[in-house]
C-alpha positions in Angstrom: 93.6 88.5 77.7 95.2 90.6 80.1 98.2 89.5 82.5 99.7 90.8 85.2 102.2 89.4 87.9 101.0 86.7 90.3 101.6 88.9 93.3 99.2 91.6 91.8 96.7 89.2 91.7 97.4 87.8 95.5 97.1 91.5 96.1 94.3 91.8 94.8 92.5 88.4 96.2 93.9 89.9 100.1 92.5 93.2 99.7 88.8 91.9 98.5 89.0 89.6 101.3 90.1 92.5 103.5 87.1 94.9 101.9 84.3 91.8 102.7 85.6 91.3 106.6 86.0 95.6 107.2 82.2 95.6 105.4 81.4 93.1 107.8 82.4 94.8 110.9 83.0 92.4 113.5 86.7 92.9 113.3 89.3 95.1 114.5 92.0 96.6 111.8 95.1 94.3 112.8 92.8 91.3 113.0 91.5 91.3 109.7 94.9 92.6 108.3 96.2 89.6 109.2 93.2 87.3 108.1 93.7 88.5 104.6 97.8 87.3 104.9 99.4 90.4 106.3 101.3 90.1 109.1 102.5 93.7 109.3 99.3 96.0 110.0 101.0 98.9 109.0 102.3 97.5 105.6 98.5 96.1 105.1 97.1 100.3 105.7 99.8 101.4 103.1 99.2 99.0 100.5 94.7 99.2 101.4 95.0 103.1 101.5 97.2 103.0 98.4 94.1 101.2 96.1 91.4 102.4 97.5 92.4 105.9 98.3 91.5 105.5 102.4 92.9 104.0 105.8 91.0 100.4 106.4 89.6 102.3 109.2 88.2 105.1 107.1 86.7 102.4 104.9 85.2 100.5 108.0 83.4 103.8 109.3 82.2 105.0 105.8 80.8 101.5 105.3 79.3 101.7 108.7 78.0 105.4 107.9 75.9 104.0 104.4 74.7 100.6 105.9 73.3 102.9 108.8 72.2 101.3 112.5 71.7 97.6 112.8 
């Protein structure tokens, strides 16, 4: 069994929670930051861009690009 740090894994709870709200869409950047438990915006793009390798709002419009118009 693997173990890691508790804050990796709130880390890792608040970004998956971040992912389903910016796949979602309804949402603007500091809003859903703040719904998954960051209450700095900026500190919520560092850590988001640092794991998945974009900005949330890159994410958001390549999510929007591949689920096409609604």
């Amino acid at each position: 069994m693997n173990y890691y740090p508790v804050s990796q894994h709130i880390t890792k709870v608040r970004m998956k929670e971040a992912v389903r709200l910016l796949e979602k869409g309804c949402h603007r950047i500091t809003d859903i930051a703040e719904m998954a438990g960051y209450s700095d915006v900026f500190y919520f793009s560092k850590k988001f861009k640092k794991i998945y390798g974009c900005s949330p709002s890159e994410y958001h419009s390549n999510s929007s690009a591949s689920r096409g118009p609604e």
